[in-house]
Backbone of each chain as ProteinMPNN parsed JSONL, in Angstrom:
{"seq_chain_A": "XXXXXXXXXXXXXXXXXXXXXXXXXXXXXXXXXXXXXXXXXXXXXXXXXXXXXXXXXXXXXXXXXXXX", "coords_chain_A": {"N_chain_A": [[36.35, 110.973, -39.665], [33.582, 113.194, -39.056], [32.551, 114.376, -35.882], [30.422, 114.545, -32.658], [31.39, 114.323, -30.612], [33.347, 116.437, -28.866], [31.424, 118.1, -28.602], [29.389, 117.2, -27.017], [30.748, 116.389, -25.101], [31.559, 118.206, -23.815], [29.195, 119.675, -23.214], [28.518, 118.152, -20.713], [30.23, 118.532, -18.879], [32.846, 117.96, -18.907], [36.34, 116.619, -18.649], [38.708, 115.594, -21.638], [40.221, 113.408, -20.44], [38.486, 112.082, -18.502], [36.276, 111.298, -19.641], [37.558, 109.829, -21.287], [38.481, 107.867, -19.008], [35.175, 107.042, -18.404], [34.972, 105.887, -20.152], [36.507, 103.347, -20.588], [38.702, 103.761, -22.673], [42.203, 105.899, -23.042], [43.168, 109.405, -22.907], [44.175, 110.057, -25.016], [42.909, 108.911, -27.083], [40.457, 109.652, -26.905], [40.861, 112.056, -27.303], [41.794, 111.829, -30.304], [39.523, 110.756, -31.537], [38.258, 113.143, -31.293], [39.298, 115.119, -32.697], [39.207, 114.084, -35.24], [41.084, 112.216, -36.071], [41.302, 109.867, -35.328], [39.337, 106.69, -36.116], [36.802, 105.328, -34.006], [35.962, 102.014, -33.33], [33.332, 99.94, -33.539], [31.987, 98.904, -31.48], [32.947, 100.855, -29.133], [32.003, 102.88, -29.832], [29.693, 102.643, -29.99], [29.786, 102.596, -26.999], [30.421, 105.654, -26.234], [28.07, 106.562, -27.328], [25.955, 105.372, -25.718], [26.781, 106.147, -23.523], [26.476, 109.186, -23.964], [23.884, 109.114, -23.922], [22.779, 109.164, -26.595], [22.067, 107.991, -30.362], [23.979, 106.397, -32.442], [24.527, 107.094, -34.861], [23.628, 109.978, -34.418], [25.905, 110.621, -33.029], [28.174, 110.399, -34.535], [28.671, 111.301, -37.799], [27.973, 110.242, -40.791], [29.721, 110.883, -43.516], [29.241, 110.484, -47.047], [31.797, 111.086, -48.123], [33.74, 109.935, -46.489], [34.265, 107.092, -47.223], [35.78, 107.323, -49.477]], "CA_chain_A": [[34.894, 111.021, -39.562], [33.028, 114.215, -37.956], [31.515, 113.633, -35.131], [29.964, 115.17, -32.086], [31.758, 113.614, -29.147], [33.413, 116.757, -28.284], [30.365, 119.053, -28.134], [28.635, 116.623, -26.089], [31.892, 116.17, -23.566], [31.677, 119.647, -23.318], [27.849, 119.656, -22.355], [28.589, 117.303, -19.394], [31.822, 119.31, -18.297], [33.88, 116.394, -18.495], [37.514, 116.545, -19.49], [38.948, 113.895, -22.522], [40.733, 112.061, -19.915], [37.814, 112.197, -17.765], [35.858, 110.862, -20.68], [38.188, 108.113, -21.675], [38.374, 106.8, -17.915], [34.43, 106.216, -18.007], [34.464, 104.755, -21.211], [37.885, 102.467, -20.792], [40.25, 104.645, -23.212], [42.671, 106.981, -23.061], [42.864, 110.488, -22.95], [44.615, 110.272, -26.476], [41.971, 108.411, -27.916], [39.391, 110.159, -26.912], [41.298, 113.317, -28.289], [42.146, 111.469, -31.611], [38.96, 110.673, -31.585], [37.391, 114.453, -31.675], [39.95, 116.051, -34.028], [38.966, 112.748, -36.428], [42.723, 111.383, -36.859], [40.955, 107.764, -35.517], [37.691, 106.46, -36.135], [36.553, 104.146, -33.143], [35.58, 100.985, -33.293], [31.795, 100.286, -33.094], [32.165, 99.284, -29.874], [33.747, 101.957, -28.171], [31.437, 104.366, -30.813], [28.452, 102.37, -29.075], [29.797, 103.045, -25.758], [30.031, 106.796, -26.634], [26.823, 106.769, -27.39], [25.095, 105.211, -24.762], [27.356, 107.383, -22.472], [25.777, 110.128, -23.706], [22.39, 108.761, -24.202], [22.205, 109.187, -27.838], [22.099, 107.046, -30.641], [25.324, 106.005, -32.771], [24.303, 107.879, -35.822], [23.72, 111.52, -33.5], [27.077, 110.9, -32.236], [29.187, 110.569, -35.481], [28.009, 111.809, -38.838], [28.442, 109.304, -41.732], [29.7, 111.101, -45.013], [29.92, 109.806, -47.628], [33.419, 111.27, -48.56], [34.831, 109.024, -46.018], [34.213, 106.184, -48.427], [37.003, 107.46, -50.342]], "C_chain_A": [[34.491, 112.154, -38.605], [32.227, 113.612, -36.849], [31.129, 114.613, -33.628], [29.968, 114.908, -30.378], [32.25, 114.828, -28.509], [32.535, 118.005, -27.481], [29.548, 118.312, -27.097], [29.771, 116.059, -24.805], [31.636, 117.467, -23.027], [30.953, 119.988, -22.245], [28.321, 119.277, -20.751], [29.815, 118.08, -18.626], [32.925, 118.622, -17.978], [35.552, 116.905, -19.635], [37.965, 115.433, -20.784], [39.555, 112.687, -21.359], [39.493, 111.561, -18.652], [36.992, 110.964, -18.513], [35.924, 109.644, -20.954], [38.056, 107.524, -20.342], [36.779, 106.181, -17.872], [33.972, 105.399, -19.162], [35.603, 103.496, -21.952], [38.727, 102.894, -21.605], [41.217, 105.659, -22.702], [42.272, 107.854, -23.143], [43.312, 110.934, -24.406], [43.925, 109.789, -27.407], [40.948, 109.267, -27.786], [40.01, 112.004, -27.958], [41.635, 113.374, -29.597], [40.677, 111.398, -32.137], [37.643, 112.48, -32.067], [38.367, 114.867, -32.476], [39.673, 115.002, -35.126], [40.323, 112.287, -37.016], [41.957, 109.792, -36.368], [39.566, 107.861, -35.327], [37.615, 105.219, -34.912], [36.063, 103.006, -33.625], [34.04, 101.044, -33.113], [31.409, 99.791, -31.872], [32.273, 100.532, -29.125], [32.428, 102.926, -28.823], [30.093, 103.857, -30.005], [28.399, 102.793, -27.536], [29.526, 104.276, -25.017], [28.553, 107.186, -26.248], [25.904, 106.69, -26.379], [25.402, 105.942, -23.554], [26.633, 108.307, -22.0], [24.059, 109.746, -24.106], [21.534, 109.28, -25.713], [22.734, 107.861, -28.747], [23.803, 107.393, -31.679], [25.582, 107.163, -33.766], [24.033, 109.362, -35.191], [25.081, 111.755, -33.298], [28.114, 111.179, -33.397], [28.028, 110.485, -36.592], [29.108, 111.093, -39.967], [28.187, 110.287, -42.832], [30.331, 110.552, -45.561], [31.022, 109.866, -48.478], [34.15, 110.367, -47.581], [34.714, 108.069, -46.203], [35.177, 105.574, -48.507], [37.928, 107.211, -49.237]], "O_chain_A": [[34.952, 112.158, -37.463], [31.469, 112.643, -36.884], [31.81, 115.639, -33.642], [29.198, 115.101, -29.438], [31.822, 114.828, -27.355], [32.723, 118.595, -26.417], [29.007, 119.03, -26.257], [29.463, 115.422, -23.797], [31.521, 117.691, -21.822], [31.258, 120.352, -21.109], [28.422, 120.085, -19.827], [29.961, 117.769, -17.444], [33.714, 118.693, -17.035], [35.705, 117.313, -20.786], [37.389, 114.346, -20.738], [39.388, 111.468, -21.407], [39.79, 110.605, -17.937], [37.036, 109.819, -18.063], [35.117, 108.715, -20.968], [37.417, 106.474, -20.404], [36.689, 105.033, -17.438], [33.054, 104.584, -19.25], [35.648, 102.974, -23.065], [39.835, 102.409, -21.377], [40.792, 106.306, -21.744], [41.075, 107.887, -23.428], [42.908, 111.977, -24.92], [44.168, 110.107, -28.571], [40.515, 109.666, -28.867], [39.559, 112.67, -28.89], [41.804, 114.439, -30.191], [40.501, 111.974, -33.21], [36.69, 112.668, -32.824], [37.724, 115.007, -33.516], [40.17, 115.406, -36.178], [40.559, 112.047, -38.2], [42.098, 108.764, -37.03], [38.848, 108.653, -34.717], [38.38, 104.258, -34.983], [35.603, 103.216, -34.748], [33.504, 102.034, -32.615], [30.476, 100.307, -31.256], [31.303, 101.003, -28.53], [31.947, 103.741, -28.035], [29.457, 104.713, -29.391], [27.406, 103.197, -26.932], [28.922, 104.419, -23.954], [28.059, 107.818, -25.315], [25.144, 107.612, -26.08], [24.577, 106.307, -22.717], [26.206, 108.575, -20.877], [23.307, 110.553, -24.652], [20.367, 109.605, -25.93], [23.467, 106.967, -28.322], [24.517, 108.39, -31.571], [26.492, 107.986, -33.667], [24.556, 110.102, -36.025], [25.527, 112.9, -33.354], [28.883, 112.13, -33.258], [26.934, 109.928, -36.508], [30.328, 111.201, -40.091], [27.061, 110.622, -43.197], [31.445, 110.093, -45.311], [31.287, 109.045, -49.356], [35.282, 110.037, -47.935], [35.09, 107.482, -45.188], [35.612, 104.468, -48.185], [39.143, 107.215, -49.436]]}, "seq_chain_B": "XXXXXXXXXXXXXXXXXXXXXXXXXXXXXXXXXXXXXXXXXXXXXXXXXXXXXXXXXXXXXXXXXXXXXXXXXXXXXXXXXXXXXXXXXXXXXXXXXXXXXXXXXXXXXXXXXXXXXXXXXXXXXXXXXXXXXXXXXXXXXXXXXXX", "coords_chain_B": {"N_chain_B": [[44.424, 88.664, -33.131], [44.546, 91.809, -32.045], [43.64, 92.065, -29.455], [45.409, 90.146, -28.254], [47.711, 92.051, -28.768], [46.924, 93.766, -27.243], [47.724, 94.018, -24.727], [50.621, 94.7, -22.655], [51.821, 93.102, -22.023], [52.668, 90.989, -24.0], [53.987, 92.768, -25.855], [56.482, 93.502, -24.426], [57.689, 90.862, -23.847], [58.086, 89.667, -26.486], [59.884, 91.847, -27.012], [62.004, 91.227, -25.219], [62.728, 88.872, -25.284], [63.834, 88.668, -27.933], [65.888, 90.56, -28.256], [67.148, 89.614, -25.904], [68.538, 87.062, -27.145], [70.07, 88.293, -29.138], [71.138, 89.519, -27.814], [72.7, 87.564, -26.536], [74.318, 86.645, -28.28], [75.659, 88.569, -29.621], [77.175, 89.412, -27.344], [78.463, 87.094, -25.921], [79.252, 85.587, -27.968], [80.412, 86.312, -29.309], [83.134, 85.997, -31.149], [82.431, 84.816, -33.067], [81.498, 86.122, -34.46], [83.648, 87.682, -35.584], [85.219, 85.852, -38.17], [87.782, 85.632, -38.997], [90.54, 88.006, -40.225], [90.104, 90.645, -42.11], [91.83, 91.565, -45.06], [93.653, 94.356, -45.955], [91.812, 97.738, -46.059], [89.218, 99.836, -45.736], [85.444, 99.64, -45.041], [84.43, 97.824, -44.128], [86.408, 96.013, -43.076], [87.08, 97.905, -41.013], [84.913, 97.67, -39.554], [84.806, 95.272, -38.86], [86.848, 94.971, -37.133], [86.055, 96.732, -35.43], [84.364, 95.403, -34.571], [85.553, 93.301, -33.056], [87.329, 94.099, -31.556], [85.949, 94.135, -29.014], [83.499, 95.892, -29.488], [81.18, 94.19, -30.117], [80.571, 93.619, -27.788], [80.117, 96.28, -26.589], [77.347, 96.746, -28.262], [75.411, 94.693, -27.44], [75.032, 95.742, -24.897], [74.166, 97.99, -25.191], [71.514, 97.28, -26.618], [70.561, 95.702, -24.47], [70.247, 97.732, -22.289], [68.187, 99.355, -23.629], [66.208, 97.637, -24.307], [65.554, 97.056, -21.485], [64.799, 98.701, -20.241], [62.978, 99.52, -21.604], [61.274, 97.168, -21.274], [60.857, 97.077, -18.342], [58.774, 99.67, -17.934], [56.744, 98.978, -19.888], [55.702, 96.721, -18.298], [55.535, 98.167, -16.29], [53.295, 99.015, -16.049], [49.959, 100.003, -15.91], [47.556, 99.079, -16.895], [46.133, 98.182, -19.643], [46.785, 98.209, -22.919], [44.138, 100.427, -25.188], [42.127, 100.818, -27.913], [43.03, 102.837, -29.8], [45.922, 102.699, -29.235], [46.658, 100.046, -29.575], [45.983, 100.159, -32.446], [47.915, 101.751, -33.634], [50.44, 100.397, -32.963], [49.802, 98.452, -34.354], [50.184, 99.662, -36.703], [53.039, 100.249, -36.588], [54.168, 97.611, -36.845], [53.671, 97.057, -39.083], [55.01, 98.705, -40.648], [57.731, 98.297, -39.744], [57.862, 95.887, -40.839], [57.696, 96.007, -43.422], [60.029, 97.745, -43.667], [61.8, 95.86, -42.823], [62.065, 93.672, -44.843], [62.951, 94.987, -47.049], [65.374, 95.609, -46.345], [66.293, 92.927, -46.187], [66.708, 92.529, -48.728], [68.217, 94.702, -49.515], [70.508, 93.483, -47.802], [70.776, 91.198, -49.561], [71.541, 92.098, -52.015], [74.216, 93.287, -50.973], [75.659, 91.007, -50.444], [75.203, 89.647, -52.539], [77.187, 91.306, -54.429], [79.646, 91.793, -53.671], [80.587, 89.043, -51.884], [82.433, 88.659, -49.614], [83.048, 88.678, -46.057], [80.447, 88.25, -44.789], [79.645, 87.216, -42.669], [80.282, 89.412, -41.088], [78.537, 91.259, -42.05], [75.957, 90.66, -41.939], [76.141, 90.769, -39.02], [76.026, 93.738, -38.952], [73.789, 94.266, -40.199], [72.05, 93.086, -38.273], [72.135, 94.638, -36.387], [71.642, 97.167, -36.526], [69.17, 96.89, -37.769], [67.804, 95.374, -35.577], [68.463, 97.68, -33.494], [66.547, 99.983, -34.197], [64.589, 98.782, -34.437], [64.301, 98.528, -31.853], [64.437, 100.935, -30.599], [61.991, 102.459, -31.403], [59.802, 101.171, -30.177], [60.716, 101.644, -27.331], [60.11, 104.236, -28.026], [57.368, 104.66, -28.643], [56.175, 103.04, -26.385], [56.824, 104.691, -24.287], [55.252, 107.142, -25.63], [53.049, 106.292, -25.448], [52.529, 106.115, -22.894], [49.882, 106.849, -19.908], [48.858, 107.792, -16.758]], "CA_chain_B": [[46.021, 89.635, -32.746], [44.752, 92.88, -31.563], [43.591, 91.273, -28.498], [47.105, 90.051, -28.12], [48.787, 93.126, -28.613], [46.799, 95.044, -26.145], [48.653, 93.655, -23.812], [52.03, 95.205, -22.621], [53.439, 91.552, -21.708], [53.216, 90.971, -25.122], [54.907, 93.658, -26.116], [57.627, 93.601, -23.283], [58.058, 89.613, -24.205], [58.655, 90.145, -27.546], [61.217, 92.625, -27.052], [63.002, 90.877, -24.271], [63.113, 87.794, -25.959], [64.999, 88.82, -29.316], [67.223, 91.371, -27.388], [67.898, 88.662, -25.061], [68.954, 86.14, -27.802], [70.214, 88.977, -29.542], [72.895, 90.016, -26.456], [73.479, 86.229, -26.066], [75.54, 86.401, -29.386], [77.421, 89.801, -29.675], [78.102, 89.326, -25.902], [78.966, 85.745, -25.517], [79.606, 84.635, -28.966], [81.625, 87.889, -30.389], [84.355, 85.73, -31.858], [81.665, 84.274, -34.121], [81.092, 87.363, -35.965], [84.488, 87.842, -36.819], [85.618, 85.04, -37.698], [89.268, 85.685, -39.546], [91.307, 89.312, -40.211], [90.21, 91.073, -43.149], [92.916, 92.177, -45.835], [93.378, 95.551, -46.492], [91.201, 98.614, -45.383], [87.575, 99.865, -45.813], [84.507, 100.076, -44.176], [83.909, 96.42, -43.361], [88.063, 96.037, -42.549], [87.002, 98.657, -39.927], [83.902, 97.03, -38.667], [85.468, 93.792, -38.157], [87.817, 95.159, -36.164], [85.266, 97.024, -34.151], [83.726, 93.775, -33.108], [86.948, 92.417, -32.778], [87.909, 94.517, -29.933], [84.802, 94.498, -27.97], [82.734, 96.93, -29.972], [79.836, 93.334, -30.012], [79.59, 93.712, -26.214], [79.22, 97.544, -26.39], [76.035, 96.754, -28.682], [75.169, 93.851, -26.995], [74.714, 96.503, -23.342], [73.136, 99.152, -25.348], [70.368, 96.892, -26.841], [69.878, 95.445, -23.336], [69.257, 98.872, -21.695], [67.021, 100.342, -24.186], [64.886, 96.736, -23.833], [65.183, 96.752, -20.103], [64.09, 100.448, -20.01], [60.902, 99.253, -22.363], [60.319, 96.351, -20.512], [59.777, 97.867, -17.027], [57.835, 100.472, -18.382], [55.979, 97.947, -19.978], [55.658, 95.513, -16.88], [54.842, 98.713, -14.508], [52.246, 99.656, -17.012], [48.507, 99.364, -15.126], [45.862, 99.359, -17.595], [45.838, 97.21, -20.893], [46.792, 99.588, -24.446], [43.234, 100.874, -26.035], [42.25, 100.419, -29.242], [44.26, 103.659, -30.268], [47.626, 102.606, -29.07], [46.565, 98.762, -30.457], [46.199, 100.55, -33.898], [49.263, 102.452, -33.137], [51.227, 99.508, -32.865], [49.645, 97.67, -35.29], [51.09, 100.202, -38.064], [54.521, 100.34, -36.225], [54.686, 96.774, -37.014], [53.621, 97.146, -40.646], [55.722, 99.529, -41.136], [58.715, 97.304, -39.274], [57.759, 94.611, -41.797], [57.945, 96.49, -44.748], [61.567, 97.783, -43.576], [62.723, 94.69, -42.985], [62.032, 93.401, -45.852], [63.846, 96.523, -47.461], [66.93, 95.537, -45.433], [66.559, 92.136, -46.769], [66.969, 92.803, -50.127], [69.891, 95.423, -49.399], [71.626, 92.917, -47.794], [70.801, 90.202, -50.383], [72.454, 92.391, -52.702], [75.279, 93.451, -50.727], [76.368, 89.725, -50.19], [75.862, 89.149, -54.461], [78.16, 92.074, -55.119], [80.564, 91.287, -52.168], [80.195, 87.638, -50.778], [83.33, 88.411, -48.219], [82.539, 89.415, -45.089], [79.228, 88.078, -44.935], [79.236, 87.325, -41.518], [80.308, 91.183, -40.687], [77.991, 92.467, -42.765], [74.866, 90.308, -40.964], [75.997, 91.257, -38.217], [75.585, 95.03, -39.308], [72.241, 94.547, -40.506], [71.467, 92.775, -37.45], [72.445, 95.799, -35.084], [71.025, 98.03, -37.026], [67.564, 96.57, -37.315], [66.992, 95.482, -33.927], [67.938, 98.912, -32.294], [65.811, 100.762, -34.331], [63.199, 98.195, -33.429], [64.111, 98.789, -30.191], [64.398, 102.472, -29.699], [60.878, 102.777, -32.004], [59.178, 100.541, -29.249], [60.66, 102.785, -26.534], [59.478, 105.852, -28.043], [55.923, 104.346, -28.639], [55.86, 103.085, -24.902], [56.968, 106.322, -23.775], [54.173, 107.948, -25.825], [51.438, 105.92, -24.925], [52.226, 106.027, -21.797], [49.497, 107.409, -19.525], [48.533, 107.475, -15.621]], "C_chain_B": [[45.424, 90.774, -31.959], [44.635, 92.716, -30.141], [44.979, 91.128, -27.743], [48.191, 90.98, -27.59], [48.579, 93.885, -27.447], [47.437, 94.857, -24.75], [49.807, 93.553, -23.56], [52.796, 93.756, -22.552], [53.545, 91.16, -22.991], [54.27, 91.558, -25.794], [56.518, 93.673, -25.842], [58.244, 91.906, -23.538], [58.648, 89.711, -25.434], [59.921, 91.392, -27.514], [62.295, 92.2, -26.475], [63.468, 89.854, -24.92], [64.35, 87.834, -27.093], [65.822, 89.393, -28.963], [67.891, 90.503, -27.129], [69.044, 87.844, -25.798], [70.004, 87.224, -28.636], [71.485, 89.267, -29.24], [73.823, 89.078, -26.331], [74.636, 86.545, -27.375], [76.113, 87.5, -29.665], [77.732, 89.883, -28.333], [79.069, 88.191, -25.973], [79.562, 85.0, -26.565], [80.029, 85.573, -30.29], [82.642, 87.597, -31.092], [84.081, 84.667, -33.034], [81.491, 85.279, -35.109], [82.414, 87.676, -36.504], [85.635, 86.694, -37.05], [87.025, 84.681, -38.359], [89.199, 87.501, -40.304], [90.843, 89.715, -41.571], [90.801, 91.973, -44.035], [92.23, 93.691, -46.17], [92.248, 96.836, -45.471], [89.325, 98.672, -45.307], [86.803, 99.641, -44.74], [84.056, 99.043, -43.442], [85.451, 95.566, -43.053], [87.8, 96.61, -41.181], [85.459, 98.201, -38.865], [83.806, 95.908, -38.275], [85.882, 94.395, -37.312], [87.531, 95.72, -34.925], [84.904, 96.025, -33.321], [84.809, 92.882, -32.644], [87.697, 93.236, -31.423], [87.626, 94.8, -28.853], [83.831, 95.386, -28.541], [80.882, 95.832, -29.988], [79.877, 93.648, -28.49], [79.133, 95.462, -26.145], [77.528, 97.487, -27.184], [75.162, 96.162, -28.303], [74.432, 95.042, -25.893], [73.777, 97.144, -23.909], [71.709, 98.657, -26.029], [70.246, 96.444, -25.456], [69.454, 96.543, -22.343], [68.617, 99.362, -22.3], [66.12, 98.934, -24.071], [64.453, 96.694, -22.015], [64.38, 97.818, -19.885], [62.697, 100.216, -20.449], [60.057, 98.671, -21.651], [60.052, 96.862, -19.233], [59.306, 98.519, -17.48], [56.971, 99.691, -18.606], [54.777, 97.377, -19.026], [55.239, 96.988, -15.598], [53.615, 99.431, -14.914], [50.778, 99.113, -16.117], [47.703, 98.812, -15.727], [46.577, 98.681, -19.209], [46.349, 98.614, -22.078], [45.288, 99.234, -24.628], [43.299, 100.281, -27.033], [42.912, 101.14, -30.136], [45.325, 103.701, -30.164], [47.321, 101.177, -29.727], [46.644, 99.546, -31.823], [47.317, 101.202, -34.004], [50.304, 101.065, -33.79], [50.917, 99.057, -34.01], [50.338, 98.307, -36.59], [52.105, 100.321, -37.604], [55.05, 98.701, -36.83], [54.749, 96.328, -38.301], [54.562, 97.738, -40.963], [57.613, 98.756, -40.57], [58.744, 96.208, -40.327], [57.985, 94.874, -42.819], [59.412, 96.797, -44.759], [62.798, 96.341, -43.398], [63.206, 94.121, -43.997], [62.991, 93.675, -46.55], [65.423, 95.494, -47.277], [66.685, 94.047, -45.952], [67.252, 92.258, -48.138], [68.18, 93.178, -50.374], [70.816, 94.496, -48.721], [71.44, 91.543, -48.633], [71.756, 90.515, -51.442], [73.889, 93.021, -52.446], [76.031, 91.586, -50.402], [76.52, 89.127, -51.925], [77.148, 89.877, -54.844], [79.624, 91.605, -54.37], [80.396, 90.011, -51.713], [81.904, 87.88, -49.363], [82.608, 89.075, -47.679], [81.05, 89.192, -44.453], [79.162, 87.846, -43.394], [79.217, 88.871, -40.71], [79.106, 91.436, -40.892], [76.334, 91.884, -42.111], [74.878, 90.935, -39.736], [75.678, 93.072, -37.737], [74.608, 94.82, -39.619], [71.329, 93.979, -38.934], [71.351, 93.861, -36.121], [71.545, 96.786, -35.412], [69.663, 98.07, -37.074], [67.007, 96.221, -36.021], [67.043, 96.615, -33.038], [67.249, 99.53, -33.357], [64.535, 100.202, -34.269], [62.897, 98.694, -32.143], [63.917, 100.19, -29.506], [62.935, 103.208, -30.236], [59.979, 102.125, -31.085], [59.272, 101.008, -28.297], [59.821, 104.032, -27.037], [57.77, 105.288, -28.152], [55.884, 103.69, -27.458], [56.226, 103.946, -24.286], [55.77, 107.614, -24.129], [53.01, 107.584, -25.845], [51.48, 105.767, -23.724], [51.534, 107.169, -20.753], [49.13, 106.529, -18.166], [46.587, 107.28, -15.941]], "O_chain_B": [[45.932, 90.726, -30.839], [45.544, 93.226, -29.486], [45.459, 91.849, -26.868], [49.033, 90.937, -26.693], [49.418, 94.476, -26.767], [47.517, 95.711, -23.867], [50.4, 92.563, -23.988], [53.93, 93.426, -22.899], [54.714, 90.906, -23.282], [55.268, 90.985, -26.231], [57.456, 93.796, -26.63], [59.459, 91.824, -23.358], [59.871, 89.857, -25.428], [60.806, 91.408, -28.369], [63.419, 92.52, -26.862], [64.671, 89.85, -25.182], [65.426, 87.236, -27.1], [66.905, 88.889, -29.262], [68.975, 90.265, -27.662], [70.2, 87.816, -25.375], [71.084, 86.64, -28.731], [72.523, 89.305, -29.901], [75.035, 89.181, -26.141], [75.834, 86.631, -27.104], [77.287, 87.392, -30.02], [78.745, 90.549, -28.117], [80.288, 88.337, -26.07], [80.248, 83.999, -26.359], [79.987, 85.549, -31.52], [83.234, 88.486, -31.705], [84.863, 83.976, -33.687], [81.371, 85.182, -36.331], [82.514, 87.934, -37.703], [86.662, 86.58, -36.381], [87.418, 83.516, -38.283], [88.199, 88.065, -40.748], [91.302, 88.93, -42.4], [90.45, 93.15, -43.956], [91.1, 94.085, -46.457], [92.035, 96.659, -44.272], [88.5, 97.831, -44.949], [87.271, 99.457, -43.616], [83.438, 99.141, -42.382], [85.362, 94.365, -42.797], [88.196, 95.978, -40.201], [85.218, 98.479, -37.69], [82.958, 95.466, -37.5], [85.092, 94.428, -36.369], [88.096, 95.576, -33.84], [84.987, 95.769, -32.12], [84.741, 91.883, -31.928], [88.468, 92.801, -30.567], [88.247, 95.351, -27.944], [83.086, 95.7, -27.612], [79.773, 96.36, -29.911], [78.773, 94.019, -28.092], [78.037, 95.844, -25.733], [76.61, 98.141, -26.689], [74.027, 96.587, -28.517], [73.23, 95.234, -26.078], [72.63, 97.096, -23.464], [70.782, 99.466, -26.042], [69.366, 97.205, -25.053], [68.464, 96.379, -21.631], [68.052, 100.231, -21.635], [65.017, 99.237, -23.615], [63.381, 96.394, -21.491], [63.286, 97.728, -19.328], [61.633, 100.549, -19.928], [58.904, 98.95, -21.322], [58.868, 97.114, -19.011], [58.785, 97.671, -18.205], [56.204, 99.467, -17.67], [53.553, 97.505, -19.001], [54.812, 96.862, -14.45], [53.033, 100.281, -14.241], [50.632, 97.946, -15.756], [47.011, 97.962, -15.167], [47.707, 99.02, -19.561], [46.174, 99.811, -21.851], [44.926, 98.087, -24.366], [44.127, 99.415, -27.314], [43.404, 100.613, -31.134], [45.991, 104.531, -30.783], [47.965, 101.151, -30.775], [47.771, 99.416, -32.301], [47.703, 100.914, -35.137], [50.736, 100.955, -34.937], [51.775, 99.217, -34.878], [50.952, 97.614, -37.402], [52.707, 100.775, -38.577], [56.209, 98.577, -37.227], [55.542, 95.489, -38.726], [55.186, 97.145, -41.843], [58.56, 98.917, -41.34], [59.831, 95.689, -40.58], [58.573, 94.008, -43.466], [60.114, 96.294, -45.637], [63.957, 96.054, -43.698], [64.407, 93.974, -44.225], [63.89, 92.867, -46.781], [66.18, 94.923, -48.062], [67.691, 94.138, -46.655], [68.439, 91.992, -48.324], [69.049, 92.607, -51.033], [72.0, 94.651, -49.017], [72.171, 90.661, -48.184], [72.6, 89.716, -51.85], [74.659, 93.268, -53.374], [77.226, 91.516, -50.114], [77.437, 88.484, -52.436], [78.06, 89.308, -55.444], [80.522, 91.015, -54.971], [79.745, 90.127, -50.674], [82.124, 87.128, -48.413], [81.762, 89.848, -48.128], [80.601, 90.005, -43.645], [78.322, 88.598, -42.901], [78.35, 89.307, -39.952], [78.45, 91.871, -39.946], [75.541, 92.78, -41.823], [73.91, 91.565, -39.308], [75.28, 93.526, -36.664], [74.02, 95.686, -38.971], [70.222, 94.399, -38.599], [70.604, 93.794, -35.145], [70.723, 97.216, -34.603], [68.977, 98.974, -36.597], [65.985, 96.672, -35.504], [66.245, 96.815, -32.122], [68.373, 99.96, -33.617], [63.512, 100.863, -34.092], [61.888, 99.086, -31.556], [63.469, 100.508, -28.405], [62.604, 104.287, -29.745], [58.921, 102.739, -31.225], [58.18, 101.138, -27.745], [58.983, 104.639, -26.369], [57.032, 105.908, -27.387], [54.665, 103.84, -27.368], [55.617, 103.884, -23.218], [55.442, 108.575, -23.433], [52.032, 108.261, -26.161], [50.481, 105.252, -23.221], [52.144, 108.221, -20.559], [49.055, 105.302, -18.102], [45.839, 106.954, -15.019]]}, "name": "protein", "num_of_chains": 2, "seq": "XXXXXXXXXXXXXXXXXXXXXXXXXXXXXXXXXXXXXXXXXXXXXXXXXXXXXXXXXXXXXXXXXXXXXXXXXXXXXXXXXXXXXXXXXXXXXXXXXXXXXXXXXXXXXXXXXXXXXXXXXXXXXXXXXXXXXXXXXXXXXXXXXXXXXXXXXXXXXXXXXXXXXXXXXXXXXXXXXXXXXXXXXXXXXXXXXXXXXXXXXXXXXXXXXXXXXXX"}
């Protein structure tokens, strides 16, 4: 799933492991997480979000090729 | 379950446990696996004879240091697995389940074609599947492991 977690880590100047410590993951999740090998949970994808003070849908971009 | 899993003592329990039980019988109860001389030569002639001369306690040691090695790691582990090392795992164990399976079968049909030896030849499937349980559980607590 695309998504827009690491342009908005960027913003903030935060590292992935930086990242994952304030949102309880790893630094490998959060990095699986921006190259799209794992899709989060909607938890964690909520946590994201509110992190960065956007909404769920800003943060990751639902196409619908990942359906299939 | 995932719940469950995210938690190294799980993990580290489960490994210690079956090892444990595991060690108890090619350590302690090595003259169970072979339990009379088998005629002639071949490959299960020669793997009796391994366990027949101590070759069950060498497997016996080397599954208990690759679990001991897991389990401290494990056990000195701080922080709970994620939901990316929980999914992690969770297909290591699918994928463990499906091989097993596998290895059922192959030795279902090595005991139709062959019925001698059947205790050998368990005991080869049994070595065989638990260290590569075991050294696939090291390498995935070795690579999820972070400070």
């Amino acid at each position: 799933m695309r998504n827009g977690v690491r342009e908005f880590r960027e913003k903030r100047g935060l590292t992935q492991k930086e990242l994952g410590e304030l949102v309880g993951v790893s630094r490998q999740a959060i990095n699986a997480i921006e190259t799209g090998k794992f899709d989060p949970s909607i938890r964690l994808a909520h946590d994201l979000a509110r992190f960065f003070g956007v909404s769920i849908e800003a943060l990751f971009l639902f196409d619908e090729e990942d359906r299939k | 379950m995932r719940r469950i899993l995210r938690s190294p003592a799980t993990n580290a329990a489960g490994i210690g446990i079956f090892t444990a039980f595991y060690a108890w019988i090619f350590l302690g109860r090595g003259a169970m696996l072979t339990p009379g001389p088998r005629p002639g030569g071949g490959f299960w002639a020669s793997w009796s004879g391994f366990l027949a001369s101590g070759g069950s306690a060498v497997i016996a040691w080397a599954l208990i240091a690759v679990a001991a090695l897991t389990v401290a790691m494990l056990l000195t582990r701080r922080r709970p697995y994620d939901e990316y090392h929980t999914a992690h795992l969770v297909q290591c164990l699918a994928v463990a389940a499906v091989l097993t399976l596998a290895c059922i079968a192959a030795f279902f049909w090595m005991i139709l074609v062959d019925p001698a030896a059947v205790v050998e030849k368990f005991a080869l499937f049994i070595a065989v599947h638990w260290a590569t349980v075991a050294l696939a559980d090291l390498a995935y607590v070795v690579a999820c492991r972070w400070k």
